[in-house]
C-alpha positions in Angstrom: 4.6 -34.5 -6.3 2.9 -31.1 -6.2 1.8 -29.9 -3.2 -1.8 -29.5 -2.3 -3.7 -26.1 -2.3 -4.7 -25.1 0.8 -8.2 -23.7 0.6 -7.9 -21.9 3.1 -4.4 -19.5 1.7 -6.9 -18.1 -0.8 -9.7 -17.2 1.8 -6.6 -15.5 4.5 -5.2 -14.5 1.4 -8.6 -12.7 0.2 -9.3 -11.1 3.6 -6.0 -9.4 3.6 -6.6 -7.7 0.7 -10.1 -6.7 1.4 -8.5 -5.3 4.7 -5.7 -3.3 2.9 -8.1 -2.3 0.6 -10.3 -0.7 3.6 -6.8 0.8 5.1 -6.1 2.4 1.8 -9.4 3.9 1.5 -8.2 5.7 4.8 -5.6 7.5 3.5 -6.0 10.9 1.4 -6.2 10.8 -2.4 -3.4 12.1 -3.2 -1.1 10.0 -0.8 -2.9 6.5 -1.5 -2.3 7.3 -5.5 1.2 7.9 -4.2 1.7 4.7 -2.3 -0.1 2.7 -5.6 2.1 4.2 -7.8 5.4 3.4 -5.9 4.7 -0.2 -4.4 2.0 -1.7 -7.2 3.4 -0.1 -10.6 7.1 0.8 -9.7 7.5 4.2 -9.8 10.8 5.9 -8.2 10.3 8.9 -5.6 11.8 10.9 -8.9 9.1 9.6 -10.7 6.5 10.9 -8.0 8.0 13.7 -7.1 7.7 14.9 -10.8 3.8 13.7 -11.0 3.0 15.4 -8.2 5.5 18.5 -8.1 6.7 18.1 -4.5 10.4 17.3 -3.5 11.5 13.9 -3.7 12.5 14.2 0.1 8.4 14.9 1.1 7.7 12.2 -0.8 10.2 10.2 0.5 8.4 11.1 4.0 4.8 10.8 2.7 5.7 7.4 1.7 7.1 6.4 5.0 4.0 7.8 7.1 1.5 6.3 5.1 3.1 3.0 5.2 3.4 3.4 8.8 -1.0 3.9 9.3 -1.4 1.4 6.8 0.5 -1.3 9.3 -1.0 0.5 12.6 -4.4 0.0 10.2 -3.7 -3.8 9.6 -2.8 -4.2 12.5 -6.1 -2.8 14.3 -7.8 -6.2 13.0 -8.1 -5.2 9.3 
């Protein structure tokens, strides 16, 4: 037997991404494109690094920090 759908996954489900979509809009261009790229389409540090002709290291760091105010972001009741 399949399980049920809970209607209310797709509502929780919903609001999160409203909520990250309201954290992302916090973050510079340039870094937000950088965090799409990388966690929604794949792209390797290399990758960005080459797009958007900074070391792979800063971007490695650019990364990291705007993951880290997108969680403090989420986290404020997003």
């Amino acid at each position: 037997a399949e399980p049920i759908a809970d209607p209310s996954t797709g509502a929780d489900r919903l609001a999160e991404g409203r909520g990250l979509m309201r954290c992302l809009e916090t973050l510079d261009t340039s870094r937000r494109g950088m965090v799409v790229l990388a966690y929604c389409h794949g792209w390797s540090r290399e990758e960005l690094a080459e797009r958007f002709e900074r070391p792979a290291a800063t971007i490695k760091t650019i990364l990291r920090r705007s993951l880290i105010a997108l969680k403090e972001c989420l986290g404020d009741g997003a």
